[in-house]
Backbone as CSV, one residue per row, in Angstrom:
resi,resn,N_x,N_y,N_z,CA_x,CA_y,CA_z,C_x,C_y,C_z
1,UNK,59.211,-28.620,17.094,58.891,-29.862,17.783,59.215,-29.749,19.276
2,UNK,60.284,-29.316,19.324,60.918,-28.857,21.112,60.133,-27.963,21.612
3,UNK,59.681,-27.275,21.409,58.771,-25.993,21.723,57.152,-26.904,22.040
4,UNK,56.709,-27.532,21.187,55.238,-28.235,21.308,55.717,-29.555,22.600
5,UNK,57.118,-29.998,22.607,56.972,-30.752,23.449,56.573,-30.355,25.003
6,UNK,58.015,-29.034,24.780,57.530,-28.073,26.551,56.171,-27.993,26.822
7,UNK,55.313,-27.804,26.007,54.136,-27.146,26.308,53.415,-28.454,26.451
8,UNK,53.888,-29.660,26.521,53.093,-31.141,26.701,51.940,-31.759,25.668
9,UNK,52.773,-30.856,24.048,51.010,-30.877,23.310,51.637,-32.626,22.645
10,UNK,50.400,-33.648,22.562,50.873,-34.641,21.929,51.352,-34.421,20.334
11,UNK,52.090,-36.228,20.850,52.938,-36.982,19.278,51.835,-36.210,18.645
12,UNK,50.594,-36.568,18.376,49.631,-36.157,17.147,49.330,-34.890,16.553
13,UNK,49.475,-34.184,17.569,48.919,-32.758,17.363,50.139,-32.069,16.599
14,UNK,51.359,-32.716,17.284,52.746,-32.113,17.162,53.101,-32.326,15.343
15,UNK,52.631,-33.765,14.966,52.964,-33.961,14.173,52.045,-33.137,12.697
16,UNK,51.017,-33.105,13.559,49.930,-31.977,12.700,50.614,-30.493,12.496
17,UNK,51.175,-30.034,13.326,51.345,-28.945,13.391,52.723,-28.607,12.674
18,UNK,53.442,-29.638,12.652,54.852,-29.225,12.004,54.466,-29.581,10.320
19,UNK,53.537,-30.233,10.035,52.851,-30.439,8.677,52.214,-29.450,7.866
20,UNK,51.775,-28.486,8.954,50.585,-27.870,8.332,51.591,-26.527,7.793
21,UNK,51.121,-25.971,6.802,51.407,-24.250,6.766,50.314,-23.138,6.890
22,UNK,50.222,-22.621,7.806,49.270,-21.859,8.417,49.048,-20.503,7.613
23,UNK,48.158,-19.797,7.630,47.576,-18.635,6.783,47.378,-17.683,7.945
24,UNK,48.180,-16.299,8.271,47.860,-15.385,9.195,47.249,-14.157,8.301
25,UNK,46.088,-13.538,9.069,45.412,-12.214,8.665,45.448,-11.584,9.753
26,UNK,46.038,-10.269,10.333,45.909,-9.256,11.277,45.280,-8.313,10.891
27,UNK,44.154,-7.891,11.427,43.402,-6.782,10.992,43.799,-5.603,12.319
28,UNK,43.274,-4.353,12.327,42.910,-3.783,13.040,41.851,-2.626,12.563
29,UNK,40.417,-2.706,13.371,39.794,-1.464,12.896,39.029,-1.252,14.557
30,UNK,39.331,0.800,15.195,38.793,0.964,15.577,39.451,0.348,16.907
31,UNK,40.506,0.331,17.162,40.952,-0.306,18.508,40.997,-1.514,18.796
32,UNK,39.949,-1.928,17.783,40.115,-3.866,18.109,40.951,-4.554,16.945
33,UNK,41.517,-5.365,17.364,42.427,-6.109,16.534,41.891,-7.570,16.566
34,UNK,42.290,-7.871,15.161,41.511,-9.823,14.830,42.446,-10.019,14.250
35,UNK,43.122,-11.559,14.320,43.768,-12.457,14.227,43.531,-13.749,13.798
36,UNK,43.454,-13.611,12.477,42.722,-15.286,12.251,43.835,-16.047,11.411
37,UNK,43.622,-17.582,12.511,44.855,-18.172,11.758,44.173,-19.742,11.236
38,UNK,44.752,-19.802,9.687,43.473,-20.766,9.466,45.077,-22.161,9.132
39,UNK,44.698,-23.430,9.356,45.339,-24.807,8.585,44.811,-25.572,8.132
40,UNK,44.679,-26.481,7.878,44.069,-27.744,7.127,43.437,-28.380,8.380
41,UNK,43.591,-28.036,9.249,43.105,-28.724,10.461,41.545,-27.927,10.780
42,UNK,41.949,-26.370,11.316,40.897,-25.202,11.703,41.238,-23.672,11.442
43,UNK,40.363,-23.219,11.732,40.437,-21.488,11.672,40.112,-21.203,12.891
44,UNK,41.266,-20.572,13.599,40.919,-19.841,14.942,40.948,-18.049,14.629
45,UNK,39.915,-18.096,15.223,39.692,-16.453,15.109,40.293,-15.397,16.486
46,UNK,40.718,-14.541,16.259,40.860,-14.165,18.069,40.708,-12.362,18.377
47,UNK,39.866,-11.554,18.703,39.995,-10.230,18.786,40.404,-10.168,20.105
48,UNK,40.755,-9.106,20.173,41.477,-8.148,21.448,41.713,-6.923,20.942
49,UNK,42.390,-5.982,22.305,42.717,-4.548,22.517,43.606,-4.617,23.060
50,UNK,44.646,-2.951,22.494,46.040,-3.273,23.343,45.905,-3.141,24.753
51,UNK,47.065,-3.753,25.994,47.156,-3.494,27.271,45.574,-4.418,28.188
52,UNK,44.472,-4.489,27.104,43.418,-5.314,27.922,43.477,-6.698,28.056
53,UNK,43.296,-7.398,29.055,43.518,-8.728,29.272,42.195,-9.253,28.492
54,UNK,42.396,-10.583,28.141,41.368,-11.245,27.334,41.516,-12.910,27.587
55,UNK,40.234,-13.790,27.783,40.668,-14.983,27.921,41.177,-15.660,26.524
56,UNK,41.634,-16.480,26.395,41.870,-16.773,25.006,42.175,-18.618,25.087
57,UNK,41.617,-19.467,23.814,42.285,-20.711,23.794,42.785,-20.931,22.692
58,UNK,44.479,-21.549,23.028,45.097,-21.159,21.850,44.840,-22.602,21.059
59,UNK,45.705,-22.611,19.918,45.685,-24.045,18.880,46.230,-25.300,19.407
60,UNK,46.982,-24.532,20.806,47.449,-26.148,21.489,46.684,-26.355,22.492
61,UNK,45.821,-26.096,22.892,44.782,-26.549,24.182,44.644,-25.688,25.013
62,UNK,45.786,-24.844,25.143,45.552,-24.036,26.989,44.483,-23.063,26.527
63,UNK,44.017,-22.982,28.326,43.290,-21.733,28.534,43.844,-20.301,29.046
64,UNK,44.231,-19.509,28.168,44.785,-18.228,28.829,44.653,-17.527,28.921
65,UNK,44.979,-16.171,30.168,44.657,-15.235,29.977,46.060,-14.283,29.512
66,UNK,45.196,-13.612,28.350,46.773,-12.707,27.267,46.513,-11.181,27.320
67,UNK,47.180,-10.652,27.393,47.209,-9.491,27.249,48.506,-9.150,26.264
68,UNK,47.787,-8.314,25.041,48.660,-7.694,24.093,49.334,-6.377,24.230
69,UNK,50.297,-5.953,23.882,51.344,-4.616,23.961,51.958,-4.425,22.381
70,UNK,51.934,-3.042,22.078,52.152,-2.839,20.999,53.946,-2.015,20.944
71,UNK,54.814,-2.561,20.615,56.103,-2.121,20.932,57.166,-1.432,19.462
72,UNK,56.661,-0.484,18.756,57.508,-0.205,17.071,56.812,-0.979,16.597
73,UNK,57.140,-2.110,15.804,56.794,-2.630,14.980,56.445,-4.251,15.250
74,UNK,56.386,-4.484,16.460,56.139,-5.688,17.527,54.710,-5.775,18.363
75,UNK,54.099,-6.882,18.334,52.463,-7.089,18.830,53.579,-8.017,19.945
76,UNK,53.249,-7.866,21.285,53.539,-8.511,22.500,52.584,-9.218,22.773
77,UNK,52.754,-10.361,22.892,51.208,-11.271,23.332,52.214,-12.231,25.074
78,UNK,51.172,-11.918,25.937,51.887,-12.606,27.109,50.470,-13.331,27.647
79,UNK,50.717,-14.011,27.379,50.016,-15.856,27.284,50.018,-16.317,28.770
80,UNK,49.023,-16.376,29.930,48.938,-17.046,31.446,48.272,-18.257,31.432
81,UNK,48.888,-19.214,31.775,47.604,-19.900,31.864,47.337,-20.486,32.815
82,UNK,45.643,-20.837,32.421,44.448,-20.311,33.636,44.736,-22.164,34.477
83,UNK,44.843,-23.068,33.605,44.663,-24.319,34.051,45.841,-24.981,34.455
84,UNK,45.762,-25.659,36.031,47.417,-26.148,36.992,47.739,-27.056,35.478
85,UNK,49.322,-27.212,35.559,50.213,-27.933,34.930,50.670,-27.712,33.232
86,UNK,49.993,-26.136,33.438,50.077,-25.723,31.773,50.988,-24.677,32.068
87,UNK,51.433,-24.339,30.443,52.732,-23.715,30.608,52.566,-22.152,30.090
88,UNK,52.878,-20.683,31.004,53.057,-19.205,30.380,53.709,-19.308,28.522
89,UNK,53.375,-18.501,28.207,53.780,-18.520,26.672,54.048,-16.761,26.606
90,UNK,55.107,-16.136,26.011,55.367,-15.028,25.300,55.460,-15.467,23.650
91,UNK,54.550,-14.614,23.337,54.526,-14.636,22.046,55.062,-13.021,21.266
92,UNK,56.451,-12.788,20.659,56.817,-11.739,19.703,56.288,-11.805,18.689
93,UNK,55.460,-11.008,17.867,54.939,-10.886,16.634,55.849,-9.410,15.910
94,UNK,56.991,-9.931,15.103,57.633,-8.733,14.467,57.107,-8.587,12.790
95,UNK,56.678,-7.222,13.072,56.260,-7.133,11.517,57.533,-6.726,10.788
96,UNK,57.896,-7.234,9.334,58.969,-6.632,8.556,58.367,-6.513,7.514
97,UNK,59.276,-5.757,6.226,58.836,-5.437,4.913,58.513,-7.292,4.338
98,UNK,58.988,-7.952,4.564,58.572,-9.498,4.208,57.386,-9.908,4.615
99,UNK,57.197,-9.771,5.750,55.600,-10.616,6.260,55.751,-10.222,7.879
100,UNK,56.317,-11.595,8.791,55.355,-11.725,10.020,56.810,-12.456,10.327
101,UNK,57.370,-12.404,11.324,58.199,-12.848,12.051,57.678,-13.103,13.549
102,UNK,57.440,-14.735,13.954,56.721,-14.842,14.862,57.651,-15.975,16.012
103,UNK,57.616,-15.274,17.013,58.738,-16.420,18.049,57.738,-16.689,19.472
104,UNK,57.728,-17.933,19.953,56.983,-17.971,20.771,58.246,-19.106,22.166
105,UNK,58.185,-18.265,23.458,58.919,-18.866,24.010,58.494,-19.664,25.460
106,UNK,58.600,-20.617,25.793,58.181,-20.931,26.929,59.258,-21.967,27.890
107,UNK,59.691,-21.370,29.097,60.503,-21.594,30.028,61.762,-21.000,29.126
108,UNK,63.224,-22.348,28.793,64.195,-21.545,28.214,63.826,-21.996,26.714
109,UNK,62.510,-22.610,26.175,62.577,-23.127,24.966,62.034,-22.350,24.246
110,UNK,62.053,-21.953,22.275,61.675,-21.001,21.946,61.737,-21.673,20.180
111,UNK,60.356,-21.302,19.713,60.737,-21.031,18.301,60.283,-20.516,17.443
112,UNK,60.621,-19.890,16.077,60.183,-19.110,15.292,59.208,-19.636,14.158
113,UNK,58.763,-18.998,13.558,57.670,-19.351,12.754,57.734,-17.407,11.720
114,UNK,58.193,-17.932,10.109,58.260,-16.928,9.261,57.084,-17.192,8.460
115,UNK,55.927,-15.951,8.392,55.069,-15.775,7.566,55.209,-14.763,6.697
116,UNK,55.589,-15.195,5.444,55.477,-14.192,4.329,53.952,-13.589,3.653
117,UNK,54.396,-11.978,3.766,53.601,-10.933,2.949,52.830,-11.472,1.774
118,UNK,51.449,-11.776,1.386,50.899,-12.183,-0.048,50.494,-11.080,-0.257
């Protein structure tokens, strides 16, 4: 909830989002990587390549430009964004033998999100 507030996303969306349980698929074939994250709300789809910048709009509104880094067992996503009064986002994506360990931080605020392995 602290994390959606920094980022200025509304009461509504906020309250959508702490409701929902989200479904992650990471693919990679061939250098490109897809990311589709589906809720009861939508399915956002997202490809990219490591180190290449890409525009991207995430599930809370901004427009950004991200560029991914691949670090051991960590997808680096560093989140700009393109439009005045919106907020940078780092996103850690740690893979473990469980699933998806996902922390997303912006200014000093930060929070995690655990997706388990099906």
């Amino acid at each position: 909830e602290e994390f959606l507030k920094a980022l200025n996303v509304g009461f509504i969306l906020r309250k959508a989002a702490n409701a929902s349980t989200p479904e992650m698929i990471i693919t990679e074939e061939g250098g490109t990587w897809t990311r589709i994250t589906k809720t009861i709300l939508k399915t956002m789809e997202v490809k990219f390549r490591l180190g290449e910048e890409f525009e991207e709009n995430t599930t809370d509104g901004r427009k950004c430009k991200t560029t991914v880094l691949m670090e051991d067992n960590k997808l680096i996503l560093t989140q700009k964004a393109m439009r005045s009064g919106e907020k940078d986002v780092l996103d850690v994506m740690e893979f473990t033998d469980d699933g998806l360990n996902m922390t997303w931080t912006t200014d000093d605020v930060s929070c995690t999100q655990v997706f388990k392995r099906t």
